[in-house]
N, CA, C and O of each residue as an XYZ file, in Angstrom:
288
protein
N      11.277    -88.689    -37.052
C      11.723    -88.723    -35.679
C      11.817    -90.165    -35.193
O      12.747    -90.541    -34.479
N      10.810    -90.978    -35.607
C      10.974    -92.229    -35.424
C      12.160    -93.198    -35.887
O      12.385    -94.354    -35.529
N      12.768    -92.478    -36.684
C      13.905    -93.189    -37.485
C      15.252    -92.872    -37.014
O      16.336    -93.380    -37.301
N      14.881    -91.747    -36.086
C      16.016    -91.345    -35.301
C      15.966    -92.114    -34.033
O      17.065    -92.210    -33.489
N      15.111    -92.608    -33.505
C      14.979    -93.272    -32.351
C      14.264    -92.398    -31.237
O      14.661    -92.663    -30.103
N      13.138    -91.253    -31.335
C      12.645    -90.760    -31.437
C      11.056    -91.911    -30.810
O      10.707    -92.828    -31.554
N      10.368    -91.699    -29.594
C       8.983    -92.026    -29.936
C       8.065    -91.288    -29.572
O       7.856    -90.799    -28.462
N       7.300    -91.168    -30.853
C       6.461    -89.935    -30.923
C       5.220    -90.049    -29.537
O       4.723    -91.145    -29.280
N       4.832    -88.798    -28.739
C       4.063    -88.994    -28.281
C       2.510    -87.948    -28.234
O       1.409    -88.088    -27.702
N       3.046    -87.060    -28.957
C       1.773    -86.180    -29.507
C       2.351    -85.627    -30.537
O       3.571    -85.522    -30.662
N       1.302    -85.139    -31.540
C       1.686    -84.345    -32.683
C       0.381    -83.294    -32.457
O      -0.746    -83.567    -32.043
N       0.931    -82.020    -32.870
C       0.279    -81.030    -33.187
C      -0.036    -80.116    -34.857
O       0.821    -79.233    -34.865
N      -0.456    -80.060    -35.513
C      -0.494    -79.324    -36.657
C      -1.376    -78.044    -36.209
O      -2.503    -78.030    -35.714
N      -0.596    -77.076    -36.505
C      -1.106    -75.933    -35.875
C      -1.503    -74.394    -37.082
O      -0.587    -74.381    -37.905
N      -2.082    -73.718    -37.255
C      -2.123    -72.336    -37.907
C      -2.753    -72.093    -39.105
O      -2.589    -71.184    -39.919
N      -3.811    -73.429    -39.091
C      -4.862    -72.853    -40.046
C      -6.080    -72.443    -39.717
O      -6.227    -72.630    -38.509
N      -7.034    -71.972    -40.204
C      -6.642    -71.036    -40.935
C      -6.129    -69.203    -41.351
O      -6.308    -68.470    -42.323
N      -5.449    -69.063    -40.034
C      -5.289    -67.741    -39.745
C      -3.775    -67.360    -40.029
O      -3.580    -66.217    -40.442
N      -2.997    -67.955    -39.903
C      -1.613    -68.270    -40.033
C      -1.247    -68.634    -41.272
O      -0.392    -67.862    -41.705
N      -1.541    -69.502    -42.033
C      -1.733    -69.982    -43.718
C      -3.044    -70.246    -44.019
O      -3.810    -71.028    -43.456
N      -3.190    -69.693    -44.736
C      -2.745    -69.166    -45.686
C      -2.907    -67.552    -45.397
O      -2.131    -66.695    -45.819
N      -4.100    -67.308    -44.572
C      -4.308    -65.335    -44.382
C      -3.359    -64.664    -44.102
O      -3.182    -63.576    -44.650
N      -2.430    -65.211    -43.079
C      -1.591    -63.592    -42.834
C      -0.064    -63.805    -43.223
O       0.803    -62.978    -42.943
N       0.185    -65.030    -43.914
C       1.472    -65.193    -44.437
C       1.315    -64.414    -46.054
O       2.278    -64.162    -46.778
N      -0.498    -64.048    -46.471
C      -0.630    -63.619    -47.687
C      -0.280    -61.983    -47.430
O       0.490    -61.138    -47.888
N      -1.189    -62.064    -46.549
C      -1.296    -60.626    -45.962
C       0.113    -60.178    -45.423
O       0.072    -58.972    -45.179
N       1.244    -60.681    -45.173
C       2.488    -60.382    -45.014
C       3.131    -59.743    -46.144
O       3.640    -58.626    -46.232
N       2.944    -61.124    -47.397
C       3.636    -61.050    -48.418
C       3.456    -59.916    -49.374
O       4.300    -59.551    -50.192
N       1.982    -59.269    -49.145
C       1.164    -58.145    -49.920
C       2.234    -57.277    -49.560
O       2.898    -56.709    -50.428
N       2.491    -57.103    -48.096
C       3.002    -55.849    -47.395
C       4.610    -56.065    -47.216
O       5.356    -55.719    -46.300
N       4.853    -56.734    -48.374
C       6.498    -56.625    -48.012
C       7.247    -57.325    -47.093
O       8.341    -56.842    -46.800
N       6.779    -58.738    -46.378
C       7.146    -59.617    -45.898
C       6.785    -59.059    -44.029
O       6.741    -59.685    -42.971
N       6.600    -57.674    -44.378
C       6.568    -57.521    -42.126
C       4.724    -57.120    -42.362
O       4.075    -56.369    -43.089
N       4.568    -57.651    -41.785
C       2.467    -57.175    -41.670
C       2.713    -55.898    -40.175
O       2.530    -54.683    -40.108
N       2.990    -56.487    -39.598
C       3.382    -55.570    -38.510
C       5.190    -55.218    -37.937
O       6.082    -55.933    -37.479
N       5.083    -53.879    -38.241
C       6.645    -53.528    -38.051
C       7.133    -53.884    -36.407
O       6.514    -53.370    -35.475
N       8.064    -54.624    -36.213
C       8.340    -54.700    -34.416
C       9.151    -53.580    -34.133
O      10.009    -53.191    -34.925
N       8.975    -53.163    -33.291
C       8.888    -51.922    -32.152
C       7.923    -50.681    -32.065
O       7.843    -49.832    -31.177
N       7.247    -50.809    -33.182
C       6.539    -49.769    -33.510
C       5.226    -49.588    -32.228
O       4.334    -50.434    -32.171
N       5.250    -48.725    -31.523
C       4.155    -47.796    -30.238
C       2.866    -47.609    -31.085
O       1.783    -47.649    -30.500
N       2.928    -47.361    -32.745
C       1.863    -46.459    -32.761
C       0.235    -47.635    -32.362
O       0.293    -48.860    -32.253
N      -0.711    -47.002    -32.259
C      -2.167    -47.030    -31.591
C      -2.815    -48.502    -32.901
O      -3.628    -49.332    -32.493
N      -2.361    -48.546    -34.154
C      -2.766    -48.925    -35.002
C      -2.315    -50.250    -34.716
O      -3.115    -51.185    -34.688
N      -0.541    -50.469    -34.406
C      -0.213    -51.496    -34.586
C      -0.132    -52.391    -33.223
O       0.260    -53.557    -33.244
N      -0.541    -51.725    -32.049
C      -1.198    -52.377    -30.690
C      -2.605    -53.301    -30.802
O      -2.826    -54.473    -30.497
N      -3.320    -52.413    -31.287
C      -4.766    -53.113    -31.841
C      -4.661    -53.820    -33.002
O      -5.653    -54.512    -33.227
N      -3.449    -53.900    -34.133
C      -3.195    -55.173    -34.833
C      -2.797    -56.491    -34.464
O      -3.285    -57.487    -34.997
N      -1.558    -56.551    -33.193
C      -1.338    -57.410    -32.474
C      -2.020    -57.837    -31.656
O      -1.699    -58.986    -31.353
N      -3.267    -57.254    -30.852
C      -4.269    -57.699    -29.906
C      -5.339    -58.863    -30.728
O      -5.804    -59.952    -30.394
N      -5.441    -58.031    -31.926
C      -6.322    -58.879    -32.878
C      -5.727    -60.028    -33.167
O      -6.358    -61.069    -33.350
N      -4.849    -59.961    -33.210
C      -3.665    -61.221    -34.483
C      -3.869    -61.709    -33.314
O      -4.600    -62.696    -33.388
N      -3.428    -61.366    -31.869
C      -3.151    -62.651    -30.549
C      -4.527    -63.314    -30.723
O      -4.569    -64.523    -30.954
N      -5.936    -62.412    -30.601
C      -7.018    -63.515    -30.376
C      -7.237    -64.089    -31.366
O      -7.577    -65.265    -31.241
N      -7.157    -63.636    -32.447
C      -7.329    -64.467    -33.847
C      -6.917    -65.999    -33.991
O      -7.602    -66.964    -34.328
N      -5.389    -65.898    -33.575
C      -4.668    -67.790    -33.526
C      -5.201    -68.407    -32.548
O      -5.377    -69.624    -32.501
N      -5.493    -67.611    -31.705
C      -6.692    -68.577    -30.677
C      -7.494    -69.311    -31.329
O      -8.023    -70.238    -30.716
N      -7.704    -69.175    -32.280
C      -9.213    -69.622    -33.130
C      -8.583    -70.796    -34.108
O      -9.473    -71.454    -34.648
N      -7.209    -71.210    -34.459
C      -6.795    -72.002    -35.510
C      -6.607    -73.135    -34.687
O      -6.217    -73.283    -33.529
N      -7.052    -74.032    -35.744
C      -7.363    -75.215    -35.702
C      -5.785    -76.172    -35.096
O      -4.647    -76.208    -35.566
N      -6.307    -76.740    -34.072
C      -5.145    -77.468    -33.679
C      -4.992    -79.366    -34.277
O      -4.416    -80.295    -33.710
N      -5.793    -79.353    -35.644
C      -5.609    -80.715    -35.963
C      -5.174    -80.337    -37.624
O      -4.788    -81.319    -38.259
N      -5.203    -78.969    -38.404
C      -4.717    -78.812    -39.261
C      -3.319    -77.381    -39.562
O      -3.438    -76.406    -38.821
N      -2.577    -77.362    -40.205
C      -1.555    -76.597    -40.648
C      -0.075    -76.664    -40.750
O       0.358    -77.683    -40.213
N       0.612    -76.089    -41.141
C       1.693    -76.270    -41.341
C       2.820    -75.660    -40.379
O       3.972    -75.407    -40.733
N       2.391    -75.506    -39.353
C       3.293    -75.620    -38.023
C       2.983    -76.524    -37.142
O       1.983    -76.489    -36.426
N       3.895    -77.444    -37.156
C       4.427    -78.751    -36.027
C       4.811    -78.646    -35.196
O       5.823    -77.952    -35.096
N       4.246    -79.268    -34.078
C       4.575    -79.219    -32.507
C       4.298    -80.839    -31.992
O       3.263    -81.454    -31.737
N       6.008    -81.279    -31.969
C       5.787    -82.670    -31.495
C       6.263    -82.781    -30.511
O       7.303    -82.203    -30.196
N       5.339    -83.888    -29.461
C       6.312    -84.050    -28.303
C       6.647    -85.508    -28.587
O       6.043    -86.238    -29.373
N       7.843    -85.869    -27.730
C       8.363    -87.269    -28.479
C       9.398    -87.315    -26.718
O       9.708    -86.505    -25.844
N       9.591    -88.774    -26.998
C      10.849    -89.258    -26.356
C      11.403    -90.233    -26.632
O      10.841    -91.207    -27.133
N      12.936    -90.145    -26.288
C      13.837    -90.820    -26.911
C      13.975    -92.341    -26.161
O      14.781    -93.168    -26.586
């Protein structure tokens, strides 16, 4: 970004360890969807409630999702 003319002013590394490696494994076990979208049933409400508080918990100085803020 810097080479674009780009100046960086925060960086974020975001989604370990709940995001990578656990549930991109846990995806891949299940056929790439861990949780089907649109699906009502009771199982997959309380999978997504979990998964929401879960990334609460990943580390915001390691992983492999980037969140930069920058200006030009």
């Amino acid at each position: 970004m810097e080479h674009a003319g780009f100046t960086i002013e925060k960086v974020i590394e975001w989604g370990f360890p709940f995001v990578s490696p656990l549930y991109r494994t846990f995806a891949e076990f299940f056929g790439g969807h861990a949780i089907k979208v649109g699906e009502r049933r009771r199982l997959d409400r309380f999978l997504s409630a979990f998964l929401y508080q879960l990334y609460r918990l990943n580390s915001s100085r390691h992983g492999d999702v980037l969140m930069i803020l920058a200006r030009r």
